[in-house]
N, C-alpha and C positions, 0 to 999 in steps of 0.2 A: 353450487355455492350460492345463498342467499343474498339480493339485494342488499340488505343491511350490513353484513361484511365486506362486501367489495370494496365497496371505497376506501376504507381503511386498509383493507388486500391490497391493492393499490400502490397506497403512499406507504405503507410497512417496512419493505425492505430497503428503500432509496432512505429513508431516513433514518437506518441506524447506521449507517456509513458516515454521519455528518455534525456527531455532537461535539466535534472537535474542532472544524475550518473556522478561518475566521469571521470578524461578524460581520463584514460587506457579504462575504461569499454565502457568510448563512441567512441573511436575511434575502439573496436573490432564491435562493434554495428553497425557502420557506414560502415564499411568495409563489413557485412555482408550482409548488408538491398543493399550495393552497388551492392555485388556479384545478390542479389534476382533481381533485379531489372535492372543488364546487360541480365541477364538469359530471364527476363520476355519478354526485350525489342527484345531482337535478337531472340526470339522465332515467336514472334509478327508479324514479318517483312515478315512471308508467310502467316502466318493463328493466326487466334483468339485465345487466350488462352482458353483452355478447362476450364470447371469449379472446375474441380479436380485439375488441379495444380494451378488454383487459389486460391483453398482452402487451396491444400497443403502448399502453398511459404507464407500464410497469416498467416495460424497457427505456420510454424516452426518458421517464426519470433517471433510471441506473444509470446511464450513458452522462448525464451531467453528473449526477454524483460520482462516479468514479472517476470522471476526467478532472473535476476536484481534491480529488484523492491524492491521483498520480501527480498532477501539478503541481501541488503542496509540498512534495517529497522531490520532487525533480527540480523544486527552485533553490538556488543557492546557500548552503547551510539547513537543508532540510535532512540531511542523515547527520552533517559532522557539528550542527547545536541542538541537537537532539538527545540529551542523555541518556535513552532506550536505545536507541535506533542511531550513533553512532558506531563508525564500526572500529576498531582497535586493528591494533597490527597482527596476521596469522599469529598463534602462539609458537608456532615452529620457528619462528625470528624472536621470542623471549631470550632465549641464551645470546643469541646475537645484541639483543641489548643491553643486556648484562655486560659483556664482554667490553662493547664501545662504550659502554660508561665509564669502563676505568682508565680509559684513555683521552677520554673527555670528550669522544664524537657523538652522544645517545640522539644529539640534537637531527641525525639523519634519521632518525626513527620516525621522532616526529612530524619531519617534513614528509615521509611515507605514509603517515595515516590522514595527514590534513586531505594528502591526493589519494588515496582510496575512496573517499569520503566523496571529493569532488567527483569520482569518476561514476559512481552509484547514483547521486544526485544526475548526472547529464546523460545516466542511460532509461534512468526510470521512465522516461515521458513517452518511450518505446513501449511502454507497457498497455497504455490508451487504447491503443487500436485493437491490441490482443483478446481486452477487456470488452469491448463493446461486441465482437466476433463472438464473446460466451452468452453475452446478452442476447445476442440476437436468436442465439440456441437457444436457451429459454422455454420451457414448458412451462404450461399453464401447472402443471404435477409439480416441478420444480415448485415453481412458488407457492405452491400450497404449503410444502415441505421446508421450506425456506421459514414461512412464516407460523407454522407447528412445533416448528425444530429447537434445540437448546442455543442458548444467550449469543451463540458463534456460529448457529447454521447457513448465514449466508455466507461468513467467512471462509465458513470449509466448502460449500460449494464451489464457491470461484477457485478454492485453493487445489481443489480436485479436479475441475475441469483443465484450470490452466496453469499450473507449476508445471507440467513437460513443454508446453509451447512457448511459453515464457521462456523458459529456461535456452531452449535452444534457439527460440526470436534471440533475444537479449544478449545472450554469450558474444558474437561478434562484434556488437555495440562496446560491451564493457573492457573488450579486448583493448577496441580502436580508442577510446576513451583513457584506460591506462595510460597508453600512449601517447594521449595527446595532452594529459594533465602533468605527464612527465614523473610517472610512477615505475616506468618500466622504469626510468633513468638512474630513478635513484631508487630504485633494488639495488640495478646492478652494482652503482657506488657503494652503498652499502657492503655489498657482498665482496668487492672489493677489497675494500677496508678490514673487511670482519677476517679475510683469507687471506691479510699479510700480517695478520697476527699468528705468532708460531704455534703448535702444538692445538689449533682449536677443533671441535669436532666438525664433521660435514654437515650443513645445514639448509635446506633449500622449500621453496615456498611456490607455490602454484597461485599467482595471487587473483590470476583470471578467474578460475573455482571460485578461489576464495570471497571474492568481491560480487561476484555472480549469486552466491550462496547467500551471503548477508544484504545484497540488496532486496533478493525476494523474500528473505527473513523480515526486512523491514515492513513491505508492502502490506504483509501480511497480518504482521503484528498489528500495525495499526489500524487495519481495517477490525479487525476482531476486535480492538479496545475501544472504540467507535462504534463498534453493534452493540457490545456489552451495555455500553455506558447508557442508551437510548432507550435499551430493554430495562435496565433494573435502576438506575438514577432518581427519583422521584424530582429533583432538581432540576432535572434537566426537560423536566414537563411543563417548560413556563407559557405556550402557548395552547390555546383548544386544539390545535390540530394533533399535539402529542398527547393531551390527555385525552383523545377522541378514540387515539389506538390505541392506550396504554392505560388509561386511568388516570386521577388526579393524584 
């Protein structure tokens, strides 16, 4: 890999994670990827970047951008005012809403998805440490392929590596969260209610899967519409460092 790519090899993948944070969070972001990336360049200027500090400058970036990522999504109202990344009630409790609507209770529906929502948001931040453990895995191969790869190849990296360890890190989190948002409580009221109504069908909901499922749905979407956007946006090129990797 030539001197003249590295640098931009570099700051590449940390930065299409971040066309979306806010703008305290992306000007510290930006100021950082800058500092990597004077570093990378003025090093450059006698000799090739060794592979170790390429490593090094790639990871320490990743490791802040995705703990911005996860923190985003783990702060209050980051899945349930989110219009993508909202999650809705299982559809296997549709008929059940149907049902207590005509009896005027649909209002425990709602009070079920506002704490599904809450409970996604308080397990995400469990995802951080899982994230930085794939980082640190990391090949040099990796990142080549990362930054060769289509509009979402970092995306699907992390979503390759880590959707099984997530999945079973996270599951006891989202369990004990249910729980503690008071979702388990009002299933079961629900279900209650829905089974003293005469003649209804059986209907039942796994909502730990379920909430399990659509939080790393979340993670993930949004990580890939954040790569996308950094990759093909022309707009979002408003400083030299983006159009240094990308083009004006």
């Amino acid at each position: 890999m030539n001197s003249k790519r590295i640098a931009p090899f570099i700051f590449l993948t940390a930065l299409i994670f971040f066309a979306s944070i806010p703008s305290i969070q992306a000007q510290s972001w930006l100021e950082k990827g800058k500092e990597l990336l004077q570093q990378a360049t003025s090093q450059s200027q006698d000799k090739d970047l060794s592979s170790d500090t390429v490593g090094k400058g790639l990871k320490e970036a990743l490791k802040v951008g995705t703990a911005n990522v996860v923190d985003e999504l783990g702060q209050p109202g980051g899945f349930f005012n989110d219009s993508e990344l909202h999650i809705p009630p299982p559809a296997s409790l549709d008929k059940v809403q149907s049902v207590l609507k005509r009896v005027g209770a649909s209002s425990m529906l709602d009070d079920l998805e506002h704490k599904l929502n809450q409970a996604a948001e308080r397990a995400t931040p469990k995802a951080k440490d899982l994230f930085w453990q794939a980082i640190s895995r990391m090949t040099i191969q990796d990142v080549s392929s990362i930054y060769n790869g289509p509009d979402d190849a970092a995306t699907r990296y992390f979503e390759r590596e880590m959707s099984a360890p997530l999945a079973a890190e996270m599951k006891p989190t989202v369990q004990e969260t249910l729980s503690q948002v008071g979702a388990v409580q009002s299933y079961s009221q629900i279900m209650d209610r829905y089974n003293a109504i005469p003649l209804v069908p059986e209907v039942k909901a796994d909502l730990t899967t379920y909430t399990l499922d659509k939080t790393l749905e979340g993670i993930f979407t949004r990580l890939a519409q954040e790569e996308a956007s950094i990759r093909n946006d022309p707009a979002k090129r408003s400083t030299e460092l983006l159009q240094t990797v990308f083009g004006p």
